[in-house]
N, C-alpha and C positions, 0 to 999 in steps of 0.2 A: 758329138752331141752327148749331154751330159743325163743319166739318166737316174733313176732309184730304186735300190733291190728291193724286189714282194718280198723277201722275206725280214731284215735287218730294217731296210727305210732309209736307210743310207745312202748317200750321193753317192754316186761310181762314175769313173771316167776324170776323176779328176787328180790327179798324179800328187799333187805336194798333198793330199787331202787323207790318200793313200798312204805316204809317209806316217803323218803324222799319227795314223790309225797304229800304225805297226810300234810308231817311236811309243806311244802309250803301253801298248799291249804288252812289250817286253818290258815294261816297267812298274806295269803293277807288281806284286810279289806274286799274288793268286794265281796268276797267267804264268808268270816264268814255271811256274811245277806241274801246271797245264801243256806249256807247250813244247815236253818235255815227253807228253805221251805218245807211244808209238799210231801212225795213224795206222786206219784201219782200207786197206787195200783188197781187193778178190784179184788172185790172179787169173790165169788159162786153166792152171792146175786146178783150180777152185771151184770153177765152173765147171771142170769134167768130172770134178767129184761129186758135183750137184745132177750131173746126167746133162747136161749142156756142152754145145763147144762154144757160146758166147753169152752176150746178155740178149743180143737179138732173139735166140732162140728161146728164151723164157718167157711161161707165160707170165702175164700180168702180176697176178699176185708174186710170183718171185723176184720178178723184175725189182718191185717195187720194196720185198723184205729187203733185198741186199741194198738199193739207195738207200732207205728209211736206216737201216743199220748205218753207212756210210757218212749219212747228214750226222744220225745222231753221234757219231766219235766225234764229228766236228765241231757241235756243240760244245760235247764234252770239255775239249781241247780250248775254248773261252771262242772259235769259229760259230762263223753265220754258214749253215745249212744251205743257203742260197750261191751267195756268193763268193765263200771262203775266208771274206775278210774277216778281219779281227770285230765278232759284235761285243762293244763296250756299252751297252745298255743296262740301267742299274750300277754299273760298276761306279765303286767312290775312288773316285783320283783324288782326294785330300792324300790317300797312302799313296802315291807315284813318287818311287825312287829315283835316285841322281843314277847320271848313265854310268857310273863307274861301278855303284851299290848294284845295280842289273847286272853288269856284267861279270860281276863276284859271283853274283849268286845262278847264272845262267852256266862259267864254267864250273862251279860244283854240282850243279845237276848234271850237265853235260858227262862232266867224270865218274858220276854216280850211274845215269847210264852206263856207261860203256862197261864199266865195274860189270855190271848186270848181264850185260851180253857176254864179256868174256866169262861169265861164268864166275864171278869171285864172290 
């Protein structure tokens, strides 16, 4: 059954609908530099640094800074806070690149990453 994220508005459960969300997003320019950022994860470590041994154990309001931080990388990232999928809301696709212009410019981010982690 096919249903709609509270939060984006988006149809969900629909697989080619899914595709096509993802074929965009990696084709705007704006998004590929976006989806390029590292997400933002808590680990075990993270929460015992917080005095926790999970999220269970947190009250509410901490519960809730660590999602609300979580959704908001997502956003960041051109992601729906709800859902995860790609929200293309406002975005102009008159700029939607050809798949081969994406994929130039997806591996020199990718390399510029890794640049970064290895420390260059």
């Amino acid at each position: 059954m096919d249903k709609v994220c509270n939060c984006c508005g988006q149809l969900e459960g629909v697989q080619e609908y899914d595709h096509k969300l993802w074929d965009i997003y990696h084709r705007l320019p704006e998004m590929v530099s976006r989806s390029h950022i590292e997400p933002l994860v808590y680990t075990q470590s993270d929460f015992e640094e917080m005095g926790y041994h999970s999220m269970r154990d947190m009250d509410d309001e901490s519960r809730d800074s660590v999602m609300h931080s979580m959704e908001r990388n997502m956003v960041e990232r051109g992601l729906c806070g709800g859902c995860g999928r790609p929200n293309l809301v406002g975005r102009d696709l008159s700029e939607l690149m050809t798949e081969e212009e994406a994929r130039d410019l997806h591996d020199m981010y990718a390399e510029i990453e890794a640049e970064r982690r290895a420390g260059c």
